[in-house]
C-alpha positions in Angstrom: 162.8 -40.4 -83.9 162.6 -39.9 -87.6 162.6 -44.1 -88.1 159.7 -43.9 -85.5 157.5 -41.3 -88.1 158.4 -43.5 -90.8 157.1 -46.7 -89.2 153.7 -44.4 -88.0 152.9 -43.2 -91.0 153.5 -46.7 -92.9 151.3 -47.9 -90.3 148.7 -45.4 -91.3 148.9 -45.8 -95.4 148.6 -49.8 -94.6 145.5 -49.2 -92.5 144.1 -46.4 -95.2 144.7 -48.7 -98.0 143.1 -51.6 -97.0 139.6 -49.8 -96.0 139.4 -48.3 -99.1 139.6 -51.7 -100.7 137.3 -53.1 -98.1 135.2 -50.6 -99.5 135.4 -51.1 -102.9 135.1 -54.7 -102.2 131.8 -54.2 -100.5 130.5 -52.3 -103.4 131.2 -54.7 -105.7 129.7 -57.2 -104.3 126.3 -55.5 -103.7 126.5 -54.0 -107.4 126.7 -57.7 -108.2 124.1 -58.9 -106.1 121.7 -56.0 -107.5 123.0 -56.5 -111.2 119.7 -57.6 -113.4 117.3 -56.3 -110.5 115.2 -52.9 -110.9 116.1 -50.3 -108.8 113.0 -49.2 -106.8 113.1 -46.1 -105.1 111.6 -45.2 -101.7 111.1 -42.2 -102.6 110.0 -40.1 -105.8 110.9 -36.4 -107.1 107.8 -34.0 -106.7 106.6 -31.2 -108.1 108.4 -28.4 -106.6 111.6 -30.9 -107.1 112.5 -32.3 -103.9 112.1 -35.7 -102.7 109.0 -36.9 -101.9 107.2 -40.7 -100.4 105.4 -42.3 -102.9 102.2 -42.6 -100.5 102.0 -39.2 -101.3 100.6 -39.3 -104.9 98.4 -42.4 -103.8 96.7 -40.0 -101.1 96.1 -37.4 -104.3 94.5 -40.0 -106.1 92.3 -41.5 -103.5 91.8 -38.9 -100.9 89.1 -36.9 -103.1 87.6 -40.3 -104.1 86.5 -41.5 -100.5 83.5 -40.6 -98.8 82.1 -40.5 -95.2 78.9 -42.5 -94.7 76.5 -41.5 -91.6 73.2 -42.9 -90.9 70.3 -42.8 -88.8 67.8 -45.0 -87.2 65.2 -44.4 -85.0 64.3 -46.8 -82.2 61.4 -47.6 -80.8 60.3 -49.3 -77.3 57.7 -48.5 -74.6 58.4 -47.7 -70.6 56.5 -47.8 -68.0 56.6 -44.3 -65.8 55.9 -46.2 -62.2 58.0 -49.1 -62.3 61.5 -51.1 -63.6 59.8 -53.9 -65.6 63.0 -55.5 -64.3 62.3 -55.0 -60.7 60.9 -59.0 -59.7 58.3 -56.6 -57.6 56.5 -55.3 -60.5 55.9 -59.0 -61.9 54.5 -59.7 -58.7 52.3 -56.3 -58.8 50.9 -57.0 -62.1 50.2 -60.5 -61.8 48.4 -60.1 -58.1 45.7 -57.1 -59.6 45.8 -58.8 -62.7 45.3 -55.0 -64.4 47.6 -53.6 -67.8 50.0 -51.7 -66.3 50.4 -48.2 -68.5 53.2 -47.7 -70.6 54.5 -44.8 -72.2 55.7 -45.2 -75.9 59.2 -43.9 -76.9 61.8 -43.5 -79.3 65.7 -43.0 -79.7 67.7 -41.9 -82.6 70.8 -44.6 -83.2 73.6 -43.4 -85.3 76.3 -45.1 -86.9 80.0 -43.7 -89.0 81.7 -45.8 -91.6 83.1 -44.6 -95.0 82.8 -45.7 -98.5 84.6 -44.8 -102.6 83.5 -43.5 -105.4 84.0 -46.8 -108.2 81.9 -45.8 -110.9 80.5 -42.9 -113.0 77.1 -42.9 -115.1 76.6 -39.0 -116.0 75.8 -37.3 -112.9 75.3 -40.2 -111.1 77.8 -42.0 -109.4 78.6 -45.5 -107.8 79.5 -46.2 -103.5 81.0 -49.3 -102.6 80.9 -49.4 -98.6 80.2 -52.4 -95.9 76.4 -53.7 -95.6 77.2 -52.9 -91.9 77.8 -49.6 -92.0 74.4 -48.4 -93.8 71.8 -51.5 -92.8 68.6 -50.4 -91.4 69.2 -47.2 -91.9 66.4 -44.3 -92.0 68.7 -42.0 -93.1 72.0 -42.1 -95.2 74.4 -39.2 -95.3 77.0 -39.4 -97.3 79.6 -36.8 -97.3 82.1 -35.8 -100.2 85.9 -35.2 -99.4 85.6 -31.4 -100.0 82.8 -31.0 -97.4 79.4 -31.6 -99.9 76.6 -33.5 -97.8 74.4 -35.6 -100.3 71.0 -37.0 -98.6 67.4 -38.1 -99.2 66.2 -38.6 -102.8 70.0 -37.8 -103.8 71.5 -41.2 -101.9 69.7 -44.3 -102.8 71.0 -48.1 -102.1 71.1 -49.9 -104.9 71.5 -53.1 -103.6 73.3 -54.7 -100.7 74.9 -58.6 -100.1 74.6 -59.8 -96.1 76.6 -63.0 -97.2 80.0 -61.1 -98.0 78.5 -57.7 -96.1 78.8 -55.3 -99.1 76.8 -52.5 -100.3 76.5 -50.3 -103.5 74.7 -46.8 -102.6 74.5 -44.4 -105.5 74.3 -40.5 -105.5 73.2 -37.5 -107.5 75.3 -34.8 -107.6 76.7 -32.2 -110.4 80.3 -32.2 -109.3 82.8 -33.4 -111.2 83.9 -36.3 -108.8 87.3 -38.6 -108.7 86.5 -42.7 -109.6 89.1 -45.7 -107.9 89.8 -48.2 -110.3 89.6 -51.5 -109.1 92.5 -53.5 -108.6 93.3 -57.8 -108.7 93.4 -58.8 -105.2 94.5 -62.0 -106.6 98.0 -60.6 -107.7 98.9 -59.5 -104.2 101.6 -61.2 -101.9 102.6 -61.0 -98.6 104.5 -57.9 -97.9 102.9 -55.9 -100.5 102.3 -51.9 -99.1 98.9 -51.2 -98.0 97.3 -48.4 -97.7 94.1 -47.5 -95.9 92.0 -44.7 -96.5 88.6 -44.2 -94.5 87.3 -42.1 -91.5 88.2 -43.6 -88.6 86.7 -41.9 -85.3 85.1 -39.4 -87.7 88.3 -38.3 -88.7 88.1 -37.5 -92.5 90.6 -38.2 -94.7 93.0 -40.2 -93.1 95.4 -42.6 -94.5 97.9 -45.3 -92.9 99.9 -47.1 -94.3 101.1 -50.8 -93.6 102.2 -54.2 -95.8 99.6 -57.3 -96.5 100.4 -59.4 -93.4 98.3 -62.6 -94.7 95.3 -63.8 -97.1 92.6 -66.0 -97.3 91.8 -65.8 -93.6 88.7 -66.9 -92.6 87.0 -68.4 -89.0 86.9 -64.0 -87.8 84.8 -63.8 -85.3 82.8 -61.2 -86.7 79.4 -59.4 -85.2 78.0 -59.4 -88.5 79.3 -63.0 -89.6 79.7 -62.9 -93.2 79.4 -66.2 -95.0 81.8 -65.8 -96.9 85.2 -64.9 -95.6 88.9 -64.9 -97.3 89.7 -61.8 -95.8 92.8 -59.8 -96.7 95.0 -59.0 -93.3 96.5 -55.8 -93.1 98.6 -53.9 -90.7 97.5 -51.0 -91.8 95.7 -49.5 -89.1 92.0 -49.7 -89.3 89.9 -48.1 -86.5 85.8 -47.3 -86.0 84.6 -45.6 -88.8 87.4 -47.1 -91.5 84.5 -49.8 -92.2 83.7 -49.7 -96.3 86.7 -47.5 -96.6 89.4 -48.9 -99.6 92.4 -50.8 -99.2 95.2 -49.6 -102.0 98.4 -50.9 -103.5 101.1 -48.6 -104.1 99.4 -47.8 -107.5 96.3 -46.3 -105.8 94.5 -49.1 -107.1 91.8 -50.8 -104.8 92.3 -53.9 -103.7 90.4 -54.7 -100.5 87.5 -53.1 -98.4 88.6 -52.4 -94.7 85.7 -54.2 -92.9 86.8 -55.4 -89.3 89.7 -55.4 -86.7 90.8 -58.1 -84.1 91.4 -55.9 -80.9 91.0 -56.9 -77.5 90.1 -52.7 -76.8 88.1 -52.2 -79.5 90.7 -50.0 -81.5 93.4 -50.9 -83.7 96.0 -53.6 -82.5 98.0 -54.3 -85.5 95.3 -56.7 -87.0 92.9 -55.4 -90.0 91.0 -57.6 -92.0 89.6 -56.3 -95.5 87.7 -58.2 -98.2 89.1 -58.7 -101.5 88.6 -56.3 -104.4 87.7 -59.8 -106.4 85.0 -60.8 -104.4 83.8 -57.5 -104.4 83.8 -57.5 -108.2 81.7 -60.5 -108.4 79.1 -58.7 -106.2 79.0 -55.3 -107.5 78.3 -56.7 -111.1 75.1 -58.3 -110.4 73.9 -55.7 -108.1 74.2 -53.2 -110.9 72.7 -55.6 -113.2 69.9 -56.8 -111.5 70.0 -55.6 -107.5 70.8 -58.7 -106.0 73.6 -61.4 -105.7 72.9 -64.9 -107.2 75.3 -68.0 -106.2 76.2 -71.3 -107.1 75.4 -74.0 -105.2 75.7 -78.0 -105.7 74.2 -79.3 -102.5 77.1 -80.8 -100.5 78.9 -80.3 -97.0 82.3 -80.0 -97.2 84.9 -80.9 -94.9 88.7 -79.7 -94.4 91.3 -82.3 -95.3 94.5 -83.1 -93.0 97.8 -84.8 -93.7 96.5 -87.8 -92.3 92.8 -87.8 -94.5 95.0 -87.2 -97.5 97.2 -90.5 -96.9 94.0 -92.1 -96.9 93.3 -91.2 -100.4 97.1 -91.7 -101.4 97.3 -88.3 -102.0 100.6 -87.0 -102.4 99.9 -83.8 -100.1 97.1 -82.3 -98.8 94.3 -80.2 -100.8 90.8 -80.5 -101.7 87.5 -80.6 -99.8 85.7 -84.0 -98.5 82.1 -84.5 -99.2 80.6 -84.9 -95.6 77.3 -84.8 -96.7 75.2 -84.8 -100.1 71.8 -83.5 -100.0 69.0 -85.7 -101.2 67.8 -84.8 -105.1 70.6 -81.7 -105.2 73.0 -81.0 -108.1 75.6 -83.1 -106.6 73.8 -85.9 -106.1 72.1 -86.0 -109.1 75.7 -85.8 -111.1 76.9 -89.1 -108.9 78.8 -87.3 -105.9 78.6 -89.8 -103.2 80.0 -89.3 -99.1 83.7 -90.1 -98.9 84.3 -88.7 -101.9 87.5 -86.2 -102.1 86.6 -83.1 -104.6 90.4 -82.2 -105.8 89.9 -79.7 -108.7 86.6 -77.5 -109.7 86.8 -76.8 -113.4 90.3 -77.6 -114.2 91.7 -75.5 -110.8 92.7 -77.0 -107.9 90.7 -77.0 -104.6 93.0 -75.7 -101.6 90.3 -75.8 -98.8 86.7 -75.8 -98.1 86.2 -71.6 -98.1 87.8 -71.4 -101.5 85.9 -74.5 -102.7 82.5 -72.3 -101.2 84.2 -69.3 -103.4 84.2 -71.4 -106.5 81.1 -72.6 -106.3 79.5 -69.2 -105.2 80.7 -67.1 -108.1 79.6 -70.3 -110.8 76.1 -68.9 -112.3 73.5 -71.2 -112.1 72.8 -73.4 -114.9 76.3 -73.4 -115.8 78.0 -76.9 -115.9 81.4 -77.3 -114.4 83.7 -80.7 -114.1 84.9 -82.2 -110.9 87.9 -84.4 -110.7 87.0 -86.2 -107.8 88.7 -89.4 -105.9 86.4 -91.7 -103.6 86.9 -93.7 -100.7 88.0 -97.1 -102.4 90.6 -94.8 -104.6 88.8 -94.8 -108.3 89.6 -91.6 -109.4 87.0 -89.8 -111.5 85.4 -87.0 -113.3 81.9 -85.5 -112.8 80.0 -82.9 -114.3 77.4 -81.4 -112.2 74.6 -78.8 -113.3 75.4 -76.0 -110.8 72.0 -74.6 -109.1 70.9 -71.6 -107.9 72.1 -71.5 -103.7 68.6 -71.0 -102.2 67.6 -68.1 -99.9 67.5 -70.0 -96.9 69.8 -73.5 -96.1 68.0 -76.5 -97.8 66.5 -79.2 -95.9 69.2 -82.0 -95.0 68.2 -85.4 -96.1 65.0 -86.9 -93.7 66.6 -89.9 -91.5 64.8 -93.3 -92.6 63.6 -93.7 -89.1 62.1 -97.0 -89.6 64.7 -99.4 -87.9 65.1 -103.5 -88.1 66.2 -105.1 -84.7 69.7 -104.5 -83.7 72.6 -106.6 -82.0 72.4 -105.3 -77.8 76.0 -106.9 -77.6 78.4 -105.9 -75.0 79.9 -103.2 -74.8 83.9 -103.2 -77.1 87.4 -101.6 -76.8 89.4 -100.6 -79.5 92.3 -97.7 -79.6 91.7 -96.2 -76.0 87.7 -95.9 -76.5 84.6 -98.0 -75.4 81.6 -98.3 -77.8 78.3 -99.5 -77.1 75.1 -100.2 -79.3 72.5 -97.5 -80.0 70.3 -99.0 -77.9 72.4 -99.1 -74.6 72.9 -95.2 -75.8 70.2 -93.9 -75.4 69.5 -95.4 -72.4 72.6 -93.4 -71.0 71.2 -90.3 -73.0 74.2 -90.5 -75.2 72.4 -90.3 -78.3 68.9 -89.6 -79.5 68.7 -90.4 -83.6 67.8 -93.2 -85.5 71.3 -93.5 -87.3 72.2 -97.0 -87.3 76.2 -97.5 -86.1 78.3 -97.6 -82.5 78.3 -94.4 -80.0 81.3 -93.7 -78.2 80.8 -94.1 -74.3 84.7 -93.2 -73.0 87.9 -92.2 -74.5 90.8 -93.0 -72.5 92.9 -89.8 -72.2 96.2 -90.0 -74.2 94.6 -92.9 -76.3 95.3 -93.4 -80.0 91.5 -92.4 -80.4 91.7 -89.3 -77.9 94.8 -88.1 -80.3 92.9 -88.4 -83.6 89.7 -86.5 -81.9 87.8 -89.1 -81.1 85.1 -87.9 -78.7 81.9 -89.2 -76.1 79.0 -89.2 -78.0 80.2 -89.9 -81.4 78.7 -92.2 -83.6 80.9 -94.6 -85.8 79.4 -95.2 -89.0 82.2 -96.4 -90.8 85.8 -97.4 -90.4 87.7 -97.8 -93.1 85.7 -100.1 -95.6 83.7 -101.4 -93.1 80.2 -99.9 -92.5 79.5 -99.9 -89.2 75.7 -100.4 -88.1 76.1 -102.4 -84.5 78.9 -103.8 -82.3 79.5 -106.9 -84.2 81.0 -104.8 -87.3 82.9 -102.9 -84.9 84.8 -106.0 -83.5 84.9 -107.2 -87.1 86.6 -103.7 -88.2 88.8 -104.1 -85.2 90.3 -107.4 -85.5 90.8 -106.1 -89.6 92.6 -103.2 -89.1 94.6 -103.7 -85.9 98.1 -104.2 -87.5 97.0 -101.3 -90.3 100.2 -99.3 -90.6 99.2 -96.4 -91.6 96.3 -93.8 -90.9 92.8 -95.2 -91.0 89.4 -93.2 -92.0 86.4 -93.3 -89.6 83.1 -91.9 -90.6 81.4 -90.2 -87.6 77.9 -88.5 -86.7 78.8 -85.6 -84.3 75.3 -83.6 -83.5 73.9 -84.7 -86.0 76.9 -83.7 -88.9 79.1 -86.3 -90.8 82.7 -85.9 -90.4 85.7 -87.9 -91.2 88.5 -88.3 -89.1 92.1 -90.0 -89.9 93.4 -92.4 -87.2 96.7 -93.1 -86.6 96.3 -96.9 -85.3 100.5 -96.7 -84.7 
């Protein structure tokens, strides 16, 4: 019995021993994977000296800062008291007697919620930075401070607002002694970074979420209001009505976004918040304080996305900057040389990733400034341009007028190539495929699963070039054809698709 305690309890100092190295093991081997890195606490000591999240002091310093923004508009229509001017009877009634029908004037008040911060101080006056949406064609604005203070008429005035990235600066009068955000640089955030919301969501003052940067530069968001501009910031930090114009913070309290739209198939927040950048913002609010309006860049040129396969056209080693699609006639770019085909790879020494941060980097370039492009065109030559940067013009300029006199063009047969059947212009427009006066082939089929159904060929396109063959009737189609049917790798066609250039990169095998 006493050999049979003996062998228990070696049994037991065996077992003891070798989790307490396991243990120590363990330890050492997180102490050494942690060795060199900075420790960084969830949590911070308060006050009162317990533990405490760090949201906590970002809430204190932006909390007092934001605003709620109300407004009203009142809306005018007429009725008519006898009848529903939709009812198909009261066309027929008024159209029988031939008589005006009475109608009865009326109005509605329309309200609308967002929220807004405080970003700047100039004695008792101080700066809102809030969403065009949220206060455009307002009657009224109402701005209401954190502590309960309503500001209105004379006291609120808009200084200046930007439909193209949908920002507004309102400023208000007011003797308190009011908190100021400090901007931020959206630039220097990453995926995963906290992010913390603070707005007004449902009328709710005061609230704050918290979530991580999910993504950037997203662009293509369906919006209502359609900015021009997008490179939104995405956010899971939930965003609901009435966060619009409200900041976005890093875990410094610092500003780095305004919360300006959700992706929701309800309506309310989904996990998907998309703010605009503190950068952009910065851009806009100077030259509204300056002079109340935005001025932006512009060169005169459509730019097109590249793909992997565009990019092996150009022997480019992977795939970034922006194709020129189009030039317009007697703008900046095509007075510095800038010709279709070309592949715009840098814009002042930094290098173009995609056609909205090309639009960015033009858009904050002040007119009259000159900037160098380092450009590659269609035949390879690479190249670099400086181009006088304009002022972008209130309304889209003109596109180039279509020479629409026209010399007499080959009615050949119709010719296969890659899965698709083209036929003249002529025989086009007799099948109501196509209506211009651009000289090339128009696309009558595409064979399903073809090599040109792959590469996004489609009915009703016009061929204007393939590779370094221009392409005005069928004969230089066959011609292109019998060229470039053993190419081995990608090919570039130039194609009118209503009425816009684009190039497409097809794989021949």
């Amino acid at each position: 019995m006493a050999k049979k305690l003996k062998l228990v309890l070696l049994i037991a100092i065996i077992f003891l021993a070798g989790t307490i190295s396991g243990f120590i093991i363990t330890a050492q081997l997180r102490l050494a994977n942690l060795e060199g890195k900075e420790s960084k606490p969830y949590f911070v000591e308060g006050d009162s000296g317990t533990l405490e999240s760090p949201f906590v002091q970002v809430a204190e310093i932006a909390t007092p800062a934001v605003v709620n923004i109300s407004t009203e508009r009142v809306v005018k229509f007429t009725t008519n008291p006898f009848f529903d001017e939709n009812d198909p009877f009261f066309e027929q009634f008024r159209k029988y007697f031939d008589i005006p029908i009475p109608s009865i004037p009326r109005e509605y008040k329309s309200t609308s919620l967002g929220s807004g911060f405080i970003f700047q101080r100039d004695g008792d006056k101080y700066y809102i930075l809030t969403n065009n949406h949220v206060i455009k064609n307002a009657d009224k604005i109402i701005v209401k401070l954190n502590d309960g203070t309503t500001i209105t008429g004379d006291n609120v005035k808009v200084v200046g607002t930007d439909n193209s990235t949908d920002l507004a600066v309102l400023s208000i009068k007011t003797k308190k002694d009011l908190p100021v955000l400090k901007f931020g640089d959206s630039d220097k955030i990453r995926v995963g970074d906290w992010a913390i919301a603070v707005g007004n969501p449902f009328g709710l003052e005061g609230t704050l979420t918290v979530g991580v940067i999910s993504a950037k530069g997203r662009s293509g968001i369906p919006l209502p209001e359609g900015p021009v501009y997008e490179n939104f910031i995405q956010t899971d930090a939930a965003i609901n009505p009435g966060n619009s114009g409200g900041p976005l913070l890093n875990i410094r309290g610092e500003v780095i976004g305004i919360n300006t739209a959700i992706t929701s198939p309800s309506g309310a927040y989904a996990g998907v918040g998309f703010a605009i950048p503190i950068n952009t913002a910065k851009f806009v609010v100077e030259q509204i304080l300056k002079k109340g309006k935005v001025t932006r860049g512009y060169i005169g040129i459509y730019p097109q996305e590249m793909t992997a396969d565009l990019a092996k056209t150009y022997n480019l080693d992977k795939v970034y900057g922006v194709l020129v699609a189009r030039v317009i006639k007697d703008s900046p770019a095509e007075k510095a040389g800038l010709k279709e085909g070309d592949v715009i790879l840098k814009f002042n020494g930094k290098e173009v990733t995609n056609v909205e941060n090309f639009r960015l980097m033009v858009a904050h370039t002040q007119p009259g400034e000159v900037v160098t492009l380092e450009v590659v065109s269609e035949n390879g030559e690479r190249k670099t341009l400086k181009v006088k940067v304009g002022e972008y013009p209130e309304q889209n300029p003109k596109e180039e007028q279509v020479d629409t006199t026209r010399t007499e063009e080959e009615k050949g047969p119709e010719a296969n190539w890659l899965g698709m059947t083209v036929i003249s212009t002529e025989l086009a427009r007799q099948y109501n495929l196509y209506s211009g006066n651009e000289k090339g082939v128009v696309v009558k089929e595409v064979e399903p699963g073809s090599v040109a159904d792959f590469a996004g060929i489609t009915r009703g396109d016009l061929i204007q070039k393939i590779g370094n063959y221009e392409i005005k009737d069928i004969s230089d189609f066959v011609k292109a054809s019998k060229t470039y049917k053993n190419a081995s790798g990608p090919l570039r066609f130039k194609i009118l698709r209503n009425g816009m250039p684009i190039y497409i990169a097809v794989t021949i095998r």
